[in-house]
VMD Tcl script that builds the backbone (N, CA, C; Angstrom):
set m [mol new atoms 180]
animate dup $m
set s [atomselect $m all]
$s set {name element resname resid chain x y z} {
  {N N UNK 1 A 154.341 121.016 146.199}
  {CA C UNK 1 A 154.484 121.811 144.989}
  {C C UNK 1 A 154.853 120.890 143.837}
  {N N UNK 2 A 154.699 120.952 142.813}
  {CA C UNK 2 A 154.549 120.159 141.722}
  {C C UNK 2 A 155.800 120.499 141.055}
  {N N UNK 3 A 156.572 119.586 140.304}
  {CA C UNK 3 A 157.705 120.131 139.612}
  {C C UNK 3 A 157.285 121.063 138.430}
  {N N UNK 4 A 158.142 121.875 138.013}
  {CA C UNK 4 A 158.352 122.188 136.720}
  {C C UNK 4 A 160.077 122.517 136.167}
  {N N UNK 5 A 159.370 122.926 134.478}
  {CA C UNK 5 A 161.142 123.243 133.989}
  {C C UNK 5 A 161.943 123.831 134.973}
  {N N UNK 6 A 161.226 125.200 135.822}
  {CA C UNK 6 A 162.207 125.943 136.812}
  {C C UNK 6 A 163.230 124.833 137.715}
  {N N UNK 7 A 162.368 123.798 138.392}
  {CA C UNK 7 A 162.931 122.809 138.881}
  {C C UNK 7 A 164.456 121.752 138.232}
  {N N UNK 8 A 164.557 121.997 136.845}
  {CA C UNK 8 A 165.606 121.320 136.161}
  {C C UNK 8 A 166.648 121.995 135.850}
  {N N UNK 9 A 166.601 123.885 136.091}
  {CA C UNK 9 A 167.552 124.457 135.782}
  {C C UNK 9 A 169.001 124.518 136.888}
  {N N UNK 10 A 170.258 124.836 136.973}
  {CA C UNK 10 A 170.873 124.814 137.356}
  {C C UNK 10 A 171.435 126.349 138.117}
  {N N UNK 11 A 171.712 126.263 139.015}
  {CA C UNK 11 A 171.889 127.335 140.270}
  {C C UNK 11 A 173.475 127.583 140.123}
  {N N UNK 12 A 173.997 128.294 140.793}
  {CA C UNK 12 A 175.390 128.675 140.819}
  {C C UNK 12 A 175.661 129.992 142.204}
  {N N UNK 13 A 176.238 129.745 143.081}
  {CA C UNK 13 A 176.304 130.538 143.989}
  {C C UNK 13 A 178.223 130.470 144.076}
  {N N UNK 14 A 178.333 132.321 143.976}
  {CA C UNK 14 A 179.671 132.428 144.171}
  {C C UNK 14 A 179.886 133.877 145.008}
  {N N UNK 15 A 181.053 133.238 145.774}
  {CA C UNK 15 A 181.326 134.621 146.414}
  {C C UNK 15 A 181.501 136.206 145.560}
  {N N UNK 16 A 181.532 137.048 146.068}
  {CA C UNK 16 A 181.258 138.516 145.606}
  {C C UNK 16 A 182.455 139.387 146.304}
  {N N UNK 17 A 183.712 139.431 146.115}
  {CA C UNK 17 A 184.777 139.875 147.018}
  {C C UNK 17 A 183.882 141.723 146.896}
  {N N UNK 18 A 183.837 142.011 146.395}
  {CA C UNK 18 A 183.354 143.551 145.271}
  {C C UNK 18 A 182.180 143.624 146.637}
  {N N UNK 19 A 181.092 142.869 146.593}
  {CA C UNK 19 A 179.846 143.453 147.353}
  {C C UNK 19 A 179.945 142.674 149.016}
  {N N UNK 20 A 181.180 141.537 149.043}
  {CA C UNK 20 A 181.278 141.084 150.233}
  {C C UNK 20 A 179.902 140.322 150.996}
  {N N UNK 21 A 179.399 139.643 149.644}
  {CA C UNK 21 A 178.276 138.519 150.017}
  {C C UNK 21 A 178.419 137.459 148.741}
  {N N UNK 22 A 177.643 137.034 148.656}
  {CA C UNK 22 A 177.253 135.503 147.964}
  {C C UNK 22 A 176.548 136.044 147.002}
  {N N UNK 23 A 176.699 135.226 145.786}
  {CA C UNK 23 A 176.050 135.580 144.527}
  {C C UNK 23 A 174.817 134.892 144.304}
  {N N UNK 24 A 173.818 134.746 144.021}
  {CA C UNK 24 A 173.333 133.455 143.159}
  {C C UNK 24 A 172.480 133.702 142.178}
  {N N UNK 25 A 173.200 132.659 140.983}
  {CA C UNK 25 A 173.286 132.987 139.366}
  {C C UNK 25 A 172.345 131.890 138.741}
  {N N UNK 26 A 171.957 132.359 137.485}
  {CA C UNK 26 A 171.228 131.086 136.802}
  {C C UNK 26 A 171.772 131.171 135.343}
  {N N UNK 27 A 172.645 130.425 135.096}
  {CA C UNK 27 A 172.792 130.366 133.884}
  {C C UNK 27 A 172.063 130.777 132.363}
  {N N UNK 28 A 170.514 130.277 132.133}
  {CA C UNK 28 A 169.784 130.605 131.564}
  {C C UNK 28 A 169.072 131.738 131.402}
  {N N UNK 29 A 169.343 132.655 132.914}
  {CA C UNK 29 A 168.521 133.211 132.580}
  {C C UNK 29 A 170.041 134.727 133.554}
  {N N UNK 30 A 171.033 135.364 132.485}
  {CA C UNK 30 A 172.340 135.806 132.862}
  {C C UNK 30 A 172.138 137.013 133.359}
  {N N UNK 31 A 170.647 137.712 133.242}
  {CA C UNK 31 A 171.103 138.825 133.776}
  {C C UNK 31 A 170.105 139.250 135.290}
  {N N UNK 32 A 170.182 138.141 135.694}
  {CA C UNK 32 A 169.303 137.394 137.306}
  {C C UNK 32 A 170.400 137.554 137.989}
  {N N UNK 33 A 170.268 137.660 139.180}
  {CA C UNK 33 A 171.042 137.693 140.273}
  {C C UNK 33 A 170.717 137.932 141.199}
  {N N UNK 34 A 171.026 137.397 142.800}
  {CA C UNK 34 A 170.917 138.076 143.869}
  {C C UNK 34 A 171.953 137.911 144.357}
  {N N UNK 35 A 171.962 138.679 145.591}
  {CA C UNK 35 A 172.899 139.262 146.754}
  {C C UNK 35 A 173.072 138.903 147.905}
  {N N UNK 36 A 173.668 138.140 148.812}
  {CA C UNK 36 A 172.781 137.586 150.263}
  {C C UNK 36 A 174.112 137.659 151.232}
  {N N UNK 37 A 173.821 137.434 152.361}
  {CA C UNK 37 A 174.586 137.190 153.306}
  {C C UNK 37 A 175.152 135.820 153.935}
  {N N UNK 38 A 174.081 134.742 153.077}
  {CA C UNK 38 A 174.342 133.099 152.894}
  {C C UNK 38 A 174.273 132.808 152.079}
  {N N UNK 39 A 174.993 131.641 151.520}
  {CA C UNK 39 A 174.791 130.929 150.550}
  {C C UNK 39 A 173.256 130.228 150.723}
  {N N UNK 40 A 172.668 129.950 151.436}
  {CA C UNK 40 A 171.601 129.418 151.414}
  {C C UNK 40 A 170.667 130.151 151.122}
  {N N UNK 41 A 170.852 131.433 151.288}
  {CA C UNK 41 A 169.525 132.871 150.974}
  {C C UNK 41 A 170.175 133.035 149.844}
  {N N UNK 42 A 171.238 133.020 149.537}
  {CA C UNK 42 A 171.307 133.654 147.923}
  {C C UNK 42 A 170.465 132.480 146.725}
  {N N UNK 43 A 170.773 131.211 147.268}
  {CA C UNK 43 A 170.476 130.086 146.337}
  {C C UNK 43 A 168.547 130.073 146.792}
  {N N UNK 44 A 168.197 130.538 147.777}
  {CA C UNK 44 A 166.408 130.323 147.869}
  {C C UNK 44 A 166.242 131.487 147.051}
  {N N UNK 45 A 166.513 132.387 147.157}
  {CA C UNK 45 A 165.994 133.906 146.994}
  {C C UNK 45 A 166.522 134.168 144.957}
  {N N UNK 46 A 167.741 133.428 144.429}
  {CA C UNK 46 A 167.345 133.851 143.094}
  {C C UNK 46 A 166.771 132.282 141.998}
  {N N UNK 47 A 166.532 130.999 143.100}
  {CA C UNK 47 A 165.514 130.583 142.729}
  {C C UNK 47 A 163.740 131.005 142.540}
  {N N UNK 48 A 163.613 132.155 144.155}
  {CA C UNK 48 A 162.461 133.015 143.766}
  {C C UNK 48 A 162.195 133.278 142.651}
  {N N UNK 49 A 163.396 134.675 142.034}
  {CA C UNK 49 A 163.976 135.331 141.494}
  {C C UNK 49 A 162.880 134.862 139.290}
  {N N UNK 50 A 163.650 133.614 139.487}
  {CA C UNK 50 A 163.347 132.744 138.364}
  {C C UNK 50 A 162.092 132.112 138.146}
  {N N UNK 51 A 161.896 131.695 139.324}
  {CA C UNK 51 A 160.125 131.287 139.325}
  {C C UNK 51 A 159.596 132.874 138.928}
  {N N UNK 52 A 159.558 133.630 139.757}
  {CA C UNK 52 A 158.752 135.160 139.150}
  {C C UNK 52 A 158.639 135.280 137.584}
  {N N UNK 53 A 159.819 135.169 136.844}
  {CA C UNK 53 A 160.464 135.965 135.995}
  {C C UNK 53 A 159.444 135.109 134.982}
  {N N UNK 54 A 160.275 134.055 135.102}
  {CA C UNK 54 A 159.356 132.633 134.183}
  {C C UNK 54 A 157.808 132.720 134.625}
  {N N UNK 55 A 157.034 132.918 135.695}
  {CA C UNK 55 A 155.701 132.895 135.668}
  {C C UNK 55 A 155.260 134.281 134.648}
  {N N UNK 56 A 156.161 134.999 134.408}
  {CA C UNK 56 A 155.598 136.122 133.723}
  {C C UNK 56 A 155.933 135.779 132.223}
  {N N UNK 57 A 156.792 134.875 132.270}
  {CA C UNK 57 A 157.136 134.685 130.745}
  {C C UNK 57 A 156.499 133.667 130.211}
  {N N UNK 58 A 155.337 132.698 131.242}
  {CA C UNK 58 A 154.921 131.396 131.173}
  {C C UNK 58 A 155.594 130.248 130.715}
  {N N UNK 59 A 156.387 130.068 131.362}
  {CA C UNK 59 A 157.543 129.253 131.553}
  {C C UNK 59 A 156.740 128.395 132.439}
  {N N UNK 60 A 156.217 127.170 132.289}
  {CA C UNK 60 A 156.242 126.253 133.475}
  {C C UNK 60 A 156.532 124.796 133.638}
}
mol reanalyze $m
mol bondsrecalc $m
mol representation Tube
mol addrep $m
């Protein structure tokens, strides 16, 4: 897969005492989020999240 901007942005995964999973946040883009049961699915899944969002916004 080829880099792009999505590739330079910065991730943030924090616990969720409230939903009792893992967060994962993108700074740039604040009102993204997912929900997971790992930190490792929260951080793949709202990198998805951002690739989607940005392919619709043509972000690449």
């Amino acid at each position: 897969m080829k880099n792009t901007i999505i590739d330079s942005y910065s991730y943030r995964i924090a616990w969720s005492g409230e939903d009792n999973e893992y967060v994962g946040l993108r700074t740039e883009f604040p009102s993204l989020s997912w929900l997971a049961k790992t930190q490792e699915e929260a951080l793949q899944r709202i990198k998805e999240i951002v690739a989607d969002v940005s392919k619709d916004m043509k972000i690449t």
